[in-house]
C-alpha positions in Angstrom: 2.1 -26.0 45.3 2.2 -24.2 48.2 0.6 -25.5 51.5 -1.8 -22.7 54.2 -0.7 -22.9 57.4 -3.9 -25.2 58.1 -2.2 -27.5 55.9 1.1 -27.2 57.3 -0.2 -27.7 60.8 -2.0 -30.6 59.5 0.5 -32.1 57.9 3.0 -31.2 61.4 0.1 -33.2 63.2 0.7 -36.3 61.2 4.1 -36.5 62.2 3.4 -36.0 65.8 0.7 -38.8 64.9 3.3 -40.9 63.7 5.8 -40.3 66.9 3.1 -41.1 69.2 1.6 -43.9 67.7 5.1 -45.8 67.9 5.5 -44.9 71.4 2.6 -46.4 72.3 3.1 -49.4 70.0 6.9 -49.6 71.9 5.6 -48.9 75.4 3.4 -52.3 74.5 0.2 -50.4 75.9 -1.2 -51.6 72.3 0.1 -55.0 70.7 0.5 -55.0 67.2 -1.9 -57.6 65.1 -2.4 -58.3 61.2 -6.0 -57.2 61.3 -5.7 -53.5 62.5 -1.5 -52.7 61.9 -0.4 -49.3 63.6 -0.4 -47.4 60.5 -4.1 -47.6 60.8 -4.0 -45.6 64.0 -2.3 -42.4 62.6 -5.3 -42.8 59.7 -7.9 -42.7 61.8 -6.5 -39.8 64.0 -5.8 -37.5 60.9 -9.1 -38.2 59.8 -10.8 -37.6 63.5 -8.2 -34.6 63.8 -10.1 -32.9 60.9 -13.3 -33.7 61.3 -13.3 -32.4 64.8 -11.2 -29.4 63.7 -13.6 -28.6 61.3 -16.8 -28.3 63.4 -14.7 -26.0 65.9 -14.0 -24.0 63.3 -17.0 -24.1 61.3 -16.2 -25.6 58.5 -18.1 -28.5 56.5 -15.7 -31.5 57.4 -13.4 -31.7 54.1 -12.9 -28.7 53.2 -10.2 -27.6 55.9 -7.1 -29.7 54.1 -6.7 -30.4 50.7 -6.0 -33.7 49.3 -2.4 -33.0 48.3 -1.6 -32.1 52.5 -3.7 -34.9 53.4 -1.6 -37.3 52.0 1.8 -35.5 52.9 0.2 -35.8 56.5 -0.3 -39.5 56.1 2.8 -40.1 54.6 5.1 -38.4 56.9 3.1 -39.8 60.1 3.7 -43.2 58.4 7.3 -42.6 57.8 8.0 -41.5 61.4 6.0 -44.5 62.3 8.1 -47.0 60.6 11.4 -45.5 61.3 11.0 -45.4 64.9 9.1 -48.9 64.7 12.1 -50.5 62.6 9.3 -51.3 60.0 5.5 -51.4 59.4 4.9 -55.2 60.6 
């Protein structure tokens, strides 16, 4: 399968997600709890990220990224996440 670049941009977003997500969790400007763990933060921004990327560009929110790049995204934002957090708890 091959990705558009709005996929690939996505999907580049989701790793910068991930990098800045464990900065913040290592900067301690966000403590880390059981009920909302970090990985939930790089969630929520890819999802904002393409909601609000999809109005500017006027598109119904959804059809931007495909399912396949969204969970690339997410998995690579994850992945940075837990190798710069030395783990996911």
């Amino acid at each position: 399968m091959r990705f558009t670049r709005v996929e690939l941009v996505f999907v580049a977003f989701g790793a910068l997600l991930g990098l800045l997500v464990a900065l913040v969790f290592k900067a301690g400007w966000l403590a880390p709890s059981a009920a909302f763990p970090p990985f939930i933060f790089v969630l929520l921004g890819l999802g904002l990220s393409e909601i609000v990327a999809g109005l500017v560009l006027g598109r119904s929110p959804g059809a931007l990224v495909g399912m396949p790049a969204r969970l690339l995204a997410f998995f690579i934002g994850v992945g940075v996440l837990a190798m710069l957090m030395g783990g996911l708890g």
